[in-house]
C-alpha positions as CSV (number, residue, x, y, z in Angstrom):
1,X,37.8,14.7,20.6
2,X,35.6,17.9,20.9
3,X,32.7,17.8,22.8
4,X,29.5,17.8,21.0
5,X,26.0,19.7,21.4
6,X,23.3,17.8,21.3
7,X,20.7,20.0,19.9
8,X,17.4,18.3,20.3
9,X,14.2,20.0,18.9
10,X,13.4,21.6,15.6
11,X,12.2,25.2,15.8
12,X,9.4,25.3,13.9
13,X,5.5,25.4,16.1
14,X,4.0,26.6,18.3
15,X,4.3,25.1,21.6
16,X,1.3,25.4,23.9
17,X,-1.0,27.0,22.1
18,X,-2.6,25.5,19.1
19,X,-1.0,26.4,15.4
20,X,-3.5,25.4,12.9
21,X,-3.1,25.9,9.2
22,X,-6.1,23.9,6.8
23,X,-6.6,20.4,6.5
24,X,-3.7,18.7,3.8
25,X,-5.1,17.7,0.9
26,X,-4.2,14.3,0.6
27,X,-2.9,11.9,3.7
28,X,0.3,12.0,2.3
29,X,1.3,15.4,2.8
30,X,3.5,16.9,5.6
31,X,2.4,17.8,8.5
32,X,2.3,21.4,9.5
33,X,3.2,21.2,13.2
34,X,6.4,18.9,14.0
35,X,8.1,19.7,16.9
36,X,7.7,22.6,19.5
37,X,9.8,24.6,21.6
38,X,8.7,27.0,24.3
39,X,10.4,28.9,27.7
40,X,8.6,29.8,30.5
41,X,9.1,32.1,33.3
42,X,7.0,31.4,36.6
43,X,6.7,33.9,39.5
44,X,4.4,34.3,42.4
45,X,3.2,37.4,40.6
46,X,3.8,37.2,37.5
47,X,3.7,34.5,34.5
48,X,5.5,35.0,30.8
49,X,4.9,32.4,28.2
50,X,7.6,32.6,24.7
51,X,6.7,30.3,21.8
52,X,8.6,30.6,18.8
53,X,7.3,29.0,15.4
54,X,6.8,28.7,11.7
55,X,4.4,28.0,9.2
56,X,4.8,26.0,5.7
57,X,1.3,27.1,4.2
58,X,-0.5,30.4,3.2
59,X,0.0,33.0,5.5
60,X,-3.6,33.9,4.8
61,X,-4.3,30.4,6.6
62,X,-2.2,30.9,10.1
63,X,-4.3,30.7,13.7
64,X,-2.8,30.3,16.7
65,X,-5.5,29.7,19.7
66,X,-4.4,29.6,23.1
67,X,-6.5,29.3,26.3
68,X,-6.1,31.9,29.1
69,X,-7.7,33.4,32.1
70,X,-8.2,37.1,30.9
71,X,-6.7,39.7,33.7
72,X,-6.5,43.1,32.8
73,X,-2.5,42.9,33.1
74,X,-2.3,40.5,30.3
75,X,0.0,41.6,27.7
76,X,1.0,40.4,24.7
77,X,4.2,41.2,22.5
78,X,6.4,40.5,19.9
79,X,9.8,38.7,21.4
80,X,13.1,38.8,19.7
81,X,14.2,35.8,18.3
82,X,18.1,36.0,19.8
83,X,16.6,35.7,22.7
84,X,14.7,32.2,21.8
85,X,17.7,31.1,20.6
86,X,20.4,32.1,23.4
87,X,18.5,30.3,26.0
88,X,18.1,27.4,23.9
89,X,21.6,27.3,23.1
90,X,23.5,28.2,26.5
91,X,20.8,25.1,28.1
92,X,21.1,22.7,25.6
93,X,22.6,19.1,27.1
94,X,26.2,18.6,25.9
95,X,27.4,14.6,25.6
96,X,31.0,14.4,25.0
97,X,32.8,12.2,23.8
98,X,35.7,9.8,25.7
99,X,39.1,11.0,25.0
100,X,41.6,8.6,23.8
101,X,42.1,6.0,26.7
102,X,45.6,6.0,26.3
103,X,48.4,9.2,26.6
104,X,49.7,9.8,22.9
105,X,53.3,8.6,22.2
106,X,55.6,9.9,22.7
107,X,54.8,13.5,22.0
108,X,51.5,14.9,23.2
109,X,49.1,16.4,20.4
110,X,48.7,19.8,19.9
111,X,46.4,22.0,22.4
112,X,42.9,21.8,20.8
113,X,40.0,23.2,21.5
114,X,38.4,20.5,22.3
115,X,9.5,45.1,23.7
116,X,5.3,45.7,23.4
117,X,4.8,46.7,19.5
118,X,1.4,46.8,19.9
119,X,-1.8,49.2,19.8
120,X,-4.8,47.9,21.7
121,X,-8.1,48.7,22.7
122,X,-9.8,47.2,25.6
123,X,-13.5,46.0,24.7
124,X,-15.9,44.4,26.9
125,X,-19.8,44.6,25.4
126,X,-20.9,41.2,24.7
127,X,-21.5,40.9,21.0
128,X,-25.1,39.6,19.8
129,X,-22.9,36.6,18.7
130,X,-22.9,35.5,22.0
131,X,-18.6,36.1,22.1
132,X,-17.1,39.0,24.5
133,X,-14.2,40.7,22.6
134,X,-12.1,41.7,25.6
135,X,-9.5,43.1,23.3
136,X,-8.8,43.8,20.2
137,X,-4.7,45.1,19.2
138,X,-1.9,44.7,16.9
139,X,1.5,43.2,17.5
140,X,3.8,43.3,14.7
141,X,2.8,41.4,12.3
142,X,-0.4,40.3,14.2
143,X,-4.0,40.6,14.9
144,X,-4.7,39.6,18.3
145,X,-8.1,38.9,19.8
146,X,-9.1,38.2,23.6
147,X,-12.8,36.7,23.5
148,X,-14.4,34.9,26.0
149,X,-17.6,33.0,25.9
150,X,-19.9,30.1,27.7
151,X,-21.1,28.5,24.1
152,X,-18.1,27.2,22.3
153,X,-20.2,26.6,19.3
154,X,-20.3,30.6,19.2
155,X,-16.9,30.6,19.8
156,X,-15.7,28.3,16.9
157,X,-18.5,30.7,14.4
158,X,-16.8,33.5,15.7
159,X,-13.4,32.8,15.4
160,X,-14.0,31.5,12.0
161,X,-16.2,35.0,10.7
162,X,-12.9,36.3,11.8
163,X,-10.8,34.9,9.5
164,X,-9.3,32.1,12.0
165,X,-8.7,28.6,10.7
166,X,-10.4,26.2,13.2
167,X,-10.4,23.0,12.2
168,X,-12.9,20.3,12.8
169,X,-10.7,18.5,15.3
170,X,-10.4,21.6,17.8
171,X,-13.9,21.0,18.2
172,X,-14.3,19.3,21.9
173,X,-11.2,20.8,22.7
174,X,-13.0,24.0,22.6
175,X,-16.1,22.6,24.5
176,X,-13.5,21.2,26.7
177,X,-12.2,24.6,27.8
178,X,-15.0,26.7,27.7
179,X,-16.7,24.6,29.9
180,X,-13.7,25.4,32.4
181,X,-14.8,29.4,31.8
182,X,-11.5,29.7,29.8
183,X,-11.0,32.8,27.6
184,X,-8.7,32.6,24.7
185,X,-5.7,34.3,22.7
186,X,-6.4,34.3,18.6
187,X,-3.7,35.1,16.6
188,X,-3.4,35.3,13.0
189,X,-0.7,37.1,10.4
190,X,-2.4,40.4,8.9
191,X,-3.4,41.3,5.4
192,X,0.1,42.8,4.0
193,X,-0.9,45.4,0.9
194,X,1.8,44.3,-1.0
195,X,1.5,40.9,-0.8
196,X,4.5,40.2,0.9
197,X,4.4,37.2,3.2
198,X,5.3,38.6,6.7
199,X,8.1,37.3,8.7
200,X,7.0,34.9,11.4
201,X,8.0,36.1,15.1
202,X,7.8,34.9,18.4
203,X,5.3,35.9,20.8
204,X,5.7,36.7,24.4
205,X,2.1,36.6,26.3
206,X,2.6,37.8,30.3
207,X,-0.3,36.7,32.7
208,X,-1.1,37.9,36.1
209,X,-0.8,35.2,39.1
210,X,1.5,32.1,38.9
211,X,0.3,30.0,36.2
212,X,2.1,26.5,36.0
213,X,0.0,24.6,33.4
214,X,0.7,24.5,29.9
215,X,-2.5,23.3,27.4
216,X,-1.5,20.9,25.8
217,X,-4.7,19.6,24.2
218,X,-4.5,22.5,21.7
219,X,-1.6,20.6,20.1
220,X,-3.5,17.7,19.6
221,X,-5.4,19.0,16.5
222,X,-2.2,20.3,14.8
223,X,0.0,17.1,15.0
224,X,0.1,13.7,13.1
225,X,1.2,10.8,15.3
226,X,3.4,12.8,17.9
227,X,5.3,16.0,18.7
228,X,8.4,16.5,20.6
229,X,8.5,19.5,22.6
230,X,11.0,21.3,24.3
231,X,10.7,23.8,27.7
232,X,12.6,25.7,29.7
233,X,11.2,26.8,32.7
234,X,12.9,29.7,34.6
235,X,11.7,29.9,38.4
236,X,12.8,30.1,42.2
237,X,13.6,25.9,42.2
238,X,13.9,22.9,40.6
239,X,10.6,22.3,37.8
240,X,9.2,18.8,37.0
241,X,5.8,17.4,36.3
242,X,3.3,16.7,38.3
243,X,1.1,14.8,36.1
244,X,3.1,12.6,33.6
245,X,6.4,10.6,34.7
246,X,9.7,12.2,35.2
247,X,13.0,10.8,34.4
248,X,16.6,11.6,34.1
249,X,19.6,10.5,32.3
250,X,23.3,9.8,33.8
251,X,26.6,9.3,33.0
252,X,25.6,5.6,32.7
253,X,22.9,5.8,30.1
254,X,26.2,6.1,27.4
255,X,28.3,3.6,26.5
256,X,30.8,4.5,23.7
257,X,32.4,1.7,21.4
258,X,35.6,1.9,20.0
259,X,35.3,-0.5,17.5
260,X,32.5,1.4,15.8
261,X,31.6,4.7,14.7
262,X,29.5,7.1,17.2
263,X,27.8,10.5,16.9
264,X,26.6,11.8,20.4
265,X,23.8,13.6,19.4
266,X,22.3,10.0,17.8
267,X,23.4,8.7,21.4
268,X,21.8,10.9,23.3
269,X,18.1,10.9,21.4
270,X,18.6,6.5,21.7
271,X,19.8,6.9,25.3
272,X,16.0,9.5,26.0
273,X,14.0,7.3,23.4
274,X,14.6,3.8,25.4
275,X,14.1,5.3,28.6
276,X,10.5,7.5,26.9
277,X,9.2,4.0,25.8
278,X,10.3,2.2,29.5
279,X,7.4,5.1,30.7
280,X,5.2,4.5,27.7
281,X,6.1,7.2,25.8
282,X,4.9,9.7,28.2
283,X,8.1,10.9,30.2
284,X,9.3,14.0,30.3
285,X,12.8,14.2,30.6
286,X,14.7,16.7,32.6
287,X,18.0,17.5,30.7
288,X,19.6,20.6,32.3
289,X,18.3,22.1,36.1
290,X,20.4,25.1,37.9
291,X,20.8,28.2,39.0
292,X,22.0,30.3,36.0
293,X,23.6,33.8,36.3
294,X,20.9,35.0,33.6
295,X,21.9,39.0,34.8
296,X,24.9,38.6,33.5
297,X,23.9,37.4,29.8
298,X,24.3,39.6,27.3
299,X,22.1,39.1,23.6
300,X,22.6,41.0,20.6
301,X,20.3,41.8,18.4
302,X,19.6,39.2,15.7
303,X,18.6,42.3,13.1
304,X,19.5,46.0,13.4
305,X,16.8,48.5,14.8
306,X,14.6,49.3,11.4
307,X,14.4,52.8,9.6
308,X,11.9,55.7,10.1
309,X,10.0,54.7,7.9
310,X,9.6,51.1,9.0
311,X,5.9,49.5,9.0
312,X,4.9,47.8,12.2
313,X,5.8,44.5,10.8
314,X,9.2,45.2,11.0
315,X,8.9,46.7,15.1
316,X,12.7,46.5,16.0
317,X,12.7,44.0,19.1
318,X,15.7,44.0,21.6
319,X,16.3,40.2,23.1
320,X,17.7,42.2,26.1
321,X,13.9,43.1,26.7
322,X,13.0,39.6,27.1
323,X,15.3,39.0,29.3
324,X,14.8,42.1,31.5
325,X,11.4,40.6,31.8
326,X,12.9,37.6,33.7
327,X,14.9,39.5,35.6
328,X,12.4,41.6,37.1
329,X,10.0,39.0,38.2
330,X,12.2,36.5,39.8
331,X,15.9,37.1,40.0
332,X,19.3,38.0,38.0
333,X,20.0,34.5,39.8
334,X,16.7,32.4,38.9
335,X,16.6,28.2,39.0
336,X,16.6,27.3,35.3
337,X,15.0,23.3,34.0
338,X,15.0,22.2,30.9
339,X,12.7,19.8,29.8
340,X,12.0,17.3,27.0
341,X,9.1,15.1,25.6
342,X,8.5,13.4,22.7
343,X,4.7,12.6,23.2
344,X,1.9,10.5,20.7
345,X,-1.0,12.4,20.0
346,X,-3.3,9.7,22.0
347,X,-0.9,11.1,25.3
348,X,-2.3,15.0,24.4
349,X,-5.2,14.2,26.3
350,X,-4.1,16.3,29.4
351,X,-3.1,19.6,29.9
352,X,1.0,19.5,31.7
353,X,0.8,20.2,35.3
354,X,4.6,21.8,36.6
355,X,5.5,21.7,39.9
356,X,8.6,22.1,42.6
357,X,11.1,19.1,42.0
358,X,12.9,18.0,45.1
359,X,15.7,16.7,43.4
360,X,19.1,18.2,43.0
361,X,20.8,20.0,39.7
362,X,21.6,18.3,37.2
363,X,24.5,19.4,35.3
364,X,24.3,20.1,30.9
365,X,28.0,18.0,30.4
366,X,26.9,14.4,30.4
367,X,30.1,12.2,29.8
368,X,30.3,8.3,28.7
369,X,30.4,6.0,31.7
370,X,31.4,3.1,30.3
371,X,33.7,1.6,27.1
372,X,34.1,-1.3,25.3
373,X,36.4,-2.4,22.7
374,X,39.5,-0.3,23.7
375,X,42.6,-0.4,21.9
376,X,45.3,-1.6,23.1
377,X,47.5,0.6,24.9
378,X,50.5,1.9,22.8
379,X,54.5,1.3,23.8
380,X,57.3,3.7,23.4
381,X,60.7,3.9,23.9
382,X,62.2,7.3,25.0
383,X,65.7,8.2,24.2
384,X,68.4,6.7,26.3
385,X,70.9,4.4,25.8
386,X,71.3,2.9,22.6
387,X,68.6,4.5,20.9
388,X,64.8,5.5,20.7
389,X,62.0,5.3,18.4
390,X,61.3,8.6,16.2
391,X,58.2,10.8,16.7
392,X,56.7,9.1,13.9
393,X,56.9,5.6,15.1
394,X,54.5,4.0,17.8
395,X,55.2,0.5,19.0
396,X,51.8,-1.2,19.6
397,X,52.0,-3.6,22.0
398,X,49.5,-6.6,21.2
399,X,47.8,-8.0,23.9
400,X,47.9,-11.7,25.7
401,X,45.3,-13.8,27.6
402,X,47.3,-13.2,30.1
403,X,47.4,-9.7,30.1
404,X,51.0,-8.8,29.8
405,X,52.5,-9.0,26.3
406,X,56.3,-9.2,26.2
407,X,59.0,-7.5,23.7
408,X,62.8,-8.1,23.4
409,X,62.1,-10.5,26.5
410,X,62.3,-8.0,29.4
411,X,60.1,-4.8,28.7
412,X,56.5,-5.4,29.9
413,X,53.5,-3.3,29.0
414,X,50.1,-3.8,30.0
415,X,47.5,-4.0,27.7
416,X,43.9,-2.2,27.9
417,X,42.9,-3.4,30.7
418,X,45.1,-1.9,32.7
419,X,44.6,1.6,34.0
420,X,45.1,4.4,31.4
421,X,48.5,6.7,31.6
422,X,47.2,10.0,33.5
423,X,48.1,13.1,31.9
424,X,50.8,15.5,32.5
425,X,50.1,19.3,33.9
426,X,50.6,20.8,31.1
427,X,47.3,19.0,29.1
428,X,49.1,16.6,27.6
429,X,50.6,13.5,28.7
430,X,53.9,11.5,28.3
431,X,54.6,7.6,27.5
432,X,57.4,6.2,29.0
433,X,58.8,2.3,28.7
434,X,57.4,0.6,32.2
435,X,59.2,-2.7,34.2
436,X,62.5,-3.3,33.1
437,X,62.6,-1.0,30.1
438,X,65.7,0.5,31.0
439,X,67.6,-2.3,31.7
440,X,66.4,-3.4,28.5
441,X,67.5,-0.4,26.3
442,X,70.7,-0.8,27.6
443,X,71.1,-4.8,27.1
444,X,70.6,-3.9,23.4
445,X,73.0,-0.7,23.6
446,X,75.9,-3.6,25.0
447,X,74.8,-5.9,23.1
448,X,75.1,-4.2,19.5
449,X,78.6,-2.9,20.7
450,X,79.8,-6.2,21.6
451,X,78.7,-7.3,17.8
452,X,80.6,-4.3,16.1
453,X,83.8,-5.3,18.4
454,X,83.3,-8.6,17.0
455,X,83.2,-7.5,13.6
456,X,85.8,-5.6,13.6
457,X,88.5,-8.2,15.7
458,X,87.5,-10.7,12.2
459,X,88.5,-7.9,9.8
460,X,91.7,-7.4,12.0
461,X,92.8,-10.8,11.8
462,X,91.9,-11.4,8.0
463,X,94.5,-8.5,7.1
């Protein structure tokens, strides 16, 4: 059986900042925000923040709002999707499936396998709408604002004059973090002349300082009931969080069932759901932590470099960029976590709080622990003397109470419960008769020549 990728996380919000889009119309509808996914990289010196998303309504209606503390070194950039997805896919947790407890008879199967696009301009005069723009720029397919203020009624007017969807909810969320002297990030998707709705891209925002806190209450006002979110956090150790409970999964959270019909990726989301409700829903569970070899990656290109005459929608971005950003600030060598929550709006009440983790790594293969139902094992007969069973005939050797089941009154096989047959060097195994096979191949190799003697002294005497 191959091994199977458990790819947990849809791609399509923003993950720490708030993505807002107008109220629905009716109850009914479909939420715009579902799931989020978002990688970090934390140094002493330096902070860099990816969130990839997408956005079902009018692009005319897209804000993203994301609370900072303005530095002059703060940069933000379009980030290359290949990138998003490499590290998503090269940390993802991998369950796979038991092979078959028993070595094949008597043949074994064939070998299977199991960059800145942006022009700014730094601003600082206070407004007489009581909001500082800091900085005003373009990034791809952008507008990007930095404003600060210390009345987030003024803040909310502003950012709505400026054609930024801000609904009613985001209210005391705002209050909340202007009263912490936050400034904030406002995105939103630029007029295109042609009417043509602009491709979504990532965004990559670098801070000065160390900066381990995401804002989660910005969520809050984008989601329904709850949101899963994904993170991975590159850094010089082991990532967990200090604020809401950590867990963990093992080997021994799977148990596969032979008797019925499994999909790992189900059994891994049941196996994190049980042990998220055990912590009230609140865990976060970390899938994947270790040192990765992230210098020696190497990301294509998801889209070739655009033409000369290319708008700045369409600024070619090089993943390798993103990466070189990791690289720089902490190591070609960094500690690499991957996290996972799947939280109820009611828990987005707190912003997540990372910190060092004393425990060890923890490895993407998970494997099943534990088995029930196994069939029983299988019996063949290899060639010797007096015949053997073809390659397309497997004696299956029901099982006893006892244990042992019997055949031709001298060959013993055990049955499941036994140990399985190891397998050979060469990846495949070999099934041979155990106890007194031999002796009983040839029993039945005498005995059928002793009846063809027999046969043939009756047809002498009758002539």
């Amino acid at each position: 059986m191959l091994g199977v990728a458990v790819q947990l996380g849809a791609l399509d919000a923003l993950a720490c900042g708030g993505c807002f889009g107008p109220p629905p119309p009716t109850p009914r509808d479909v939420q715009v925000v579902t799931d989020h996914r978002m990688v970090l990289s934390l140094s002493a010196t330096t902070t860099t923040l990816w969130d990839q998303f997408q956005y079902s309504g009018r692009p005319s209606e897209f804000s993203w709002i994301l609370p900072i503390r303005y530095t002059p070194g703060l940069r933000v950039a379009i980030a290359d999707d290949g990138f998003l997805t490499y590290v998503n896919d090269i940390t993802a947790p991998r369950l796979l499936p038991p092979p078959f407890p028993w070595a094949p008879c008597p043949q074994p199967p064939n070998a299977g396998g199991f960059a800145d696009a942006s022009t700014s301009s730094d601003r600082g005069a206070p407004s007489d709408t009581g909001v500082t723009v800091l900085r005003m720029e373009v990034v791809g397919p952008y507008s990007v604002s930095v404003i600060r203020g210390t009345d987030p009624m003024a803040i909310r007017d502003w950012l709505r004059t400026n054609g930024y969807t801000v609904p009613n909810e985001l209210g005391p969320v705002i209050d909340f973090y202007t009263a912490m002297e936050m400034d904030y990030i406002a995105l939103r998707l630029r007029p295109d002349p042609e009417g043509l709705v602009p491709r979504m891209q990532p965004v990559r925002v670098t801070m000065e300082g160390y900066v381990p806190r995401l804002p989660l209450r910005m969520i809050a006002a984008g989601v329904a009931d709850k949101v899963g979110l994904s993170l991975v956090v590159f850094g010089s150790s082991r990532i967990e969080a200090s604020n809401f409970p950590n867990g963990e999964l093992s080997d021994a959270s799977f148990t596969w069932d032979w008797a019925g019909r499994q999909n790992a990726a189900e059994d891994y989301l049941a196996a994190f759901n049980a042990l998220n409700l055990a912590n009230g829903r609140r865990v976060w569970l970390s899938e994947v932590a270790g040192r990765m070899n992230v210098g020696g990656w190497f990301i294509p290109r998801s889209s070739p470099p655009p033409g000369p005459d290319a708008s700045v929608e369409t600024t070619p971005t090089d993943p390798m960029d993103d990466l070189r950003v990791i690289t720089s600030t902490i190591s070609a060598m960094p500690y690499v976590t991957r996290l996972r929550a799947d939280l109820p709006a009611a828990m987005l009440d707190r912003d997540l709080e990372l910190g060092a983790s004393d425990r060890g790594d923890r490895a993407a293969l998970y494997q099943y622990a534990r088995q029930t139902n196994i069939p029983p094992r299988p019996m063949c007969l290899g060639p010797g003397d007096g015949g053997f069973i073809s390659n397309d005939v497997t004696v299956v050797v029901p099982a006893t109470d006892g244990g042992v089941a019997s055949l031709d009154g001298g060959v013993e096989a055990t049955d499941a419960g036994s140990a399985p047959v190891p397998a050979t060097a060469d990846g495949g195994a070999s099934c041979t008769v155990q106890g007194a096979a031999g002796a009983a191949s040839g029993r039945w190799g005498a005995w059928a020549l002793g009846a063809l003697a027999a046969v043939a002294l009756r047809r002498r005497r009758r002539a």
